[in-house]
N, CA, C and O atoms as CSV, one atom per row, in Angstrom:
chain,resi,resn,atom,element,x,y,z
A,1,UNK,N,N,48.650,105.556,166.234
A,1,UNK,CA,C,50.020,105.316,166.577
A,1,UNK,C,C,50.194,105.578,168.075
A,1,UNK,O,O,49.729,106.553,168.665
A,2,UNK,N,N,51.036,104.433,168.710
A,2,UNK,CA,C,51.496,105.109,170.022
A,2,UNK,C,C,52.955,105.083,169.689
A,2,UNK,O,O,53.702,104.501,168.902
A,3,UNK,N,N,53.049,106.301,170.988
A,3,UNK,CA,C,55.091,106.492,171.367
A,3,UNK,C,C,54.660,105.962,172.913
A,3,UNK,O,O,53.802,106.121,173.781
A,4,UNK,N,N,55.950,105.181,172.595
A,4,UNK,CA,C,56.275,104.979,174.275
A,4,UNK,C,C,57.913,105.893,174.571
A,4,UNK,O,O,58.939,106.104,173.925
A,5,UNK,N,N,57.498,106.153,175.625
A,5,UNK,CA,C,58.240,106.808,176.315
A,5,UNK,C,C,59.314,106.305,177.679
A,5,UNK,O,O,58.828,106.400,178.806
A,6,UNK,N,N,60.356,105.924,177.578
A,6,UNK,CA,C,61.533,104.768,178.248
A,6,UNK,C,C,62.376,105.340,179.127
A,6,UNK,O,O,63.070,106.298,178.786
A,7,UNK,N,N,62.436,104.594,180.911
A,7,UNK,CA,C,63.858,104.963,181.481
A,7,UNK,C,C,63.884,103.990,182.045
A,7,UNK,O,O,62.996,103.192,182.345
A,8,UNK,N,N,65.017,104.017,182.234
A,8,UNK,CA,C,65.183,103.302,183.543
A,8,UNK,C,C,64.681,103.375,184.949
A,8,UNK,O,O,64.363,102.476,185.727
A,9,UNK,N,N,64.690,104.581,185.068
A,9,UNK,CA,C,64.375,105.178,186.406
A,9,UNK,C,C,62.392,104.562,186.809
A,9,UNK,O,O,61.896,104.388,187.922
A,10,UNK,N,N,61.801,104.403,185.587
A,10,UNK,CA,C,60.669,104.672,185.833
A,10,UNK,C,C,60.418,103.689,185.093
A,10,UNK,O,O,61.262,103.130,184.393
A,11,UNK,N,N,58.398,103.159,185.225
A,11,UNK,CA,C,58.206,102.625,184.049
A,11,UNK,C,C,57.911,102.964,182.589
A,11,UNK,O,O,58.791,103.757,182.256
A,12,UNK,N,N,57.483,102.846,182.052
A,12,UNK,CA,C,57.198,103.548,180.519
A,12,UNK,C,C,56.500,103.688,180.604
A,12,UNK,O,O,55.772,103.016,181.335
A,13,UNK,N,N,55.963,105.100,179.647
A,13,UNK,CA,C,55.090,105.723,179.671
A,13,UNK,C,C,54.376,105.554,178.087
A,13,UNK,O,O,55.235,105.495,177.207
A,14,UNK,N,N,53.011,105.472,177.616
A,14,UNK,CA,C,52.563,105.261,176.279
A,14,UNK,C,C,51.520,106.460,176.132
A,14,UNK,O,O,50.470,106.542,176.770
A,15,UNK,N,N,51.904,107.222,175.348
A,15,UNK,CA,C,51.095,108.233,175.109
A,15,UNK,C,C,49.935,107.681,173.516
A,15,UNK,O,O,50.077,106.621,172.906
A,16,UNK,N,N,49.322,108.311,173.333
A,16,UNK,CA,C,48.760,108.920,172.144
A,16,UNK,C,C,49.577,109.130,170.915
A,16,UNK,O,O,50.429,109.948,171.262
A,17,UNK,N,N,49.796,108.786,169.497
A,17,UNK,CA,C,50.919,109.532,168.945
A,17,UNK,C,C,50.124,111.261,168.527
A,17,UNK,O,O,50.958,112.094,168.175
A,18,UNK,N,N,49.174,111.575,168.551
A,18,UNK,CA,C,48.973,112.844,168.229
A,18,UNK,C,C,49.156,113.803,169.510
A,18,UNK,O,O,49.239,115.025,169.386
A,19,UNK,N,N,49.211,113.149,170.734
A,19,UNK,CA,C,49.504,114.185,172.086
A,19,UNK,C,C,51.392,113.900,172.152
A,19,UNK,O,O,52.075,114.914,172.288
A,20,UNK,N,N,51.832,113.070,172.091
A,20,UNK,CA,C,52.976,112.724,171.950
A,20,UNK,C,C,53.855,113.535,171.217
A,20,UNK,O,O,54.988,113.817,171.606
A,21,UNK,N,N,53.222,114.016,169.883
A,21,UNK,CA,C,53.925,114.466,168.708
A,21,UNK,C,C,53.742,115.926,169.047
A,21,UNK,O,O,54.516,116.760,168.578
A,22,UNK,N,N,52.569,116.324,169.988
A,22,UNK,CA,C,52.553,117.912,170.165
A,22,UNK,C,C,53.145,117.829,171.677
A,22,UNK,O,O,52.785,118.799,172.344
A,23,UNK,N,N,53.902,116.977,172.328
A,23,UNK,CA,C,54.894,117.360,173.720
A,23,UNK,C,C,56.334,117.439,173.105
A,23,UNK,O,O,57.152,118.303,173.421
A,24,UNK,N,N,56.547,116.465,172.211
A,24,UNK,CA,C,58.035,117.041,171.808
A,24,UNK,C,C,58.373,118.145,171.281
A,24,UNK,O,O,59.350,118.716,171.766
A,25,UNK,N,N,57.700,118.729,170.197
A,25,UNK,CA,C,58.858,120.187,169.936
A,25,UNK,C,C,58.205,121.235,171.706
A,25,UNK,O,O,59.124,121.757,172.336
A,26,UNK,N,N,57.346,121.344,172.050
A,26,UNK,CA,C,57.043,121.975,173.465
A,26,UNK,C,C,58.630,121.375,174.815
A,26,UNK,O,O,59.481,122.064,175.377
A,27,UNK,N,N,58.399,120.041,174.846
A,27,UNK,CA,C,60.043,120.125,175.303
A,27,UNK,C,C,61.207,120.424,174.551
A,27,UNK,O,O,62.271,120.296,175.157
A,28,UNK,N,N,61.253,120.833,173.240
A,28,UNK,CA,C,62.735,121.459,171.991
A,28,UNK,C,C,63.389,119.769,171.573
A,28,UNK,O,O,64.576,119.538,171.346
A,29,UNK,N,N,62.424,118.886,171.557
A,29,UNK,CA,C,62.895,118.149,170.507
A,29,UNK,C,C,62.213,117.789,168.939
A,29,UNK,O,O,61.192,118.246,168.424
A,30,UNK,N,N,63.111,116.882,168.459
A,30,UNK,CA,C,62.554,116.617,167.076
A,30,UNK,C,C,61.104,115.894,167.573
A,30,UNK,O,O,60.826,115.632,168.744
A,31,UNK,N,N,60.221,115.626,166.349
A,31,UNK,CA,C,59.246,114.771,166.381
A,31,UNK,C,C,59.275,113.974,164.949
A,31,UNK,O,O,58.288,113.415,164.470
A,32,UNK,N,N,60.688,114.019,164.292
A,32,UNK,CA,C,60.931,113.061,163.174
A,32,UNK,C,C,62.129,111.640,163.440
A,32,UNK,O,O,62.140,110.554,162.859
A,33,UNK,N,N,62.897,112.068,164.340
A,33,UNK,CA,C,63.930,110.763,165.068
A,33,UNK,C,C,63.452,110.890,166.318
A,33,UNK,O,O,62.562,111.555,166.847
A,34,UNK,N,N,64.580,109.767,166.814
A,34,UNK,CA,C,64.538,109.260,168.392
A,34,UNK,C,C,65.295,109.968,168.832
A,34,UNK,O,O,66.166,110.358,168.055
A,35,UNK,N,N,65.329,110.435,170.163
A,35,UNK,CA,C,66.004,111.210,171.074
A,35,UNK,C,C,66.048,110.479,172.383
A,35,UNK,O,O,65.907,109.284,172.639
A,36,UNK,N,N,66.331,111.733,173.291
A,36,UNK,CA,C,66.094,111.548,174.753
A,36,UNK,C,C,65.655,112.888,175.747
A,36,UNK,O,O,66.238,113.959,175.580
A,37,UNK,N,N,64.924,112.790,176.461
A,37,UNK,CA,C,65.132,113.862,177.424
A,37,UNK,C,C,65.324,113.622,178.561
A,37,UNK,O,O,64.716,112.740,179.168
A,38,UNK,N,N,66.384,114.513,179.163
A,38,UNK,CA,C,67.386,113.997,180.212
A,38,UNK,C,C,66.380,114.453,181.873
A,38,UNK,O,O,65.622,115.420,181.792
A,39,UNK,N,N,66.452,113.916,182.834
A,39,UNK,CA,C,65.648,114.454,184.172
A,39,UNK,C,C,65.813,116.100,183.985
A,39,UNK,O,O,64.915,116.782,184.479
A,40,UNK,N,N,66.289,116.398,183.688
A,40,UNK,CA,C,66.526,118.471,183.945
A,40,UNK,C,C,65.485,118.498,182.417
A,40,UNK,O,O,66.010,119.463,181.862
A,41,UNK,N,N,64.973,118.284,181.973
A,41,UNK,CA,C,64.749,118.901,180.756
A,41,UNK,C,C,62.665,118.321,180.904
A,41,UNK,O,O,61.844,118.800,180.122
A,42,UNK,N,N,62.314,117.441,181.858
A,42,UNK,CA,C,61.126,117.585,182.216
A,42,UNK,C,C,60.634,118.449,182.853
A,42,UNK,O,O,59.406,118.408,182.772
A,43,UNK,N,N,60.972,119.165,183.411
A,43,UNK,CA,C,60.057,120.421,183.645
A,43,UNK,C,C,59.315,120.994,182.233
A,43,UNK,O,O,58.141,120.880,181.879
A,44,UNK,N,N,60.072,121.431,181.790
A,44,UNK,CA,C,59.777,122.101,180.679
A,44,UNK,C,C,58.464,121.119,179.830
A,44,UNK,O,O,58.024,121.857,178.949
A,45,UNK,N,N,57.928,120.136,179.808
A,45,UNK,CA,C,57.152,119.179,179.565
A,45,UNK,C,C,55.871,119.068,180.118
A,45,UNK,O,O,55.073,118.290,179.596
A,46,UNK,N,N,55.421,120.013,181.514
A,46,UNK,CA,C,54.398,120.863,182.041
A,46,UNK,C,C,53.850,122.269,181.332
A,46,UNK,O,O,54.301,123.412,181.407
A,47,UNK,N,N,52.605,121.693,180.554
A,47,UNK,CA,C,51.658,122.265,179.863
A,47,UNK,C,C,50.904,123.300,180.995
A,47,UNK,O,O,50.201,122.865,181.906
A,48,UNK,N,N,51.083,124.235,180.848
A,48,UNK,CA,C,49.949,125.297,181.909
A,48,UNK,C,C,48.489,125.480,181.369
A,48,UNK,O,O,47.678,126.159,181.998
């Protein structure tokens, strides 16, 4: 499976769905619906 990942601002991004599915709850979203994460909420999306 892939997720793509959508803005406007940028082009899309296509992850992996198994790396995909372990960045969303790490940024505090679902990984069962669609969402969004807003520019302030990528930080948090940097894996150390």
């Amino acid at each position: 499976m892939l997720v793509t990942f959508a803005t406007e601002a940028y082009a899309d991004i296509i992850m992996f769905g198994d790396v995909a599915l372990t960045l969303l709850p790490v940024m505090g979203h679902s990984a069962t619906e669609p969402g969004a994460v807003l520019a302030k909420d990528v930080p948090a999306m940097v894996i150390a």
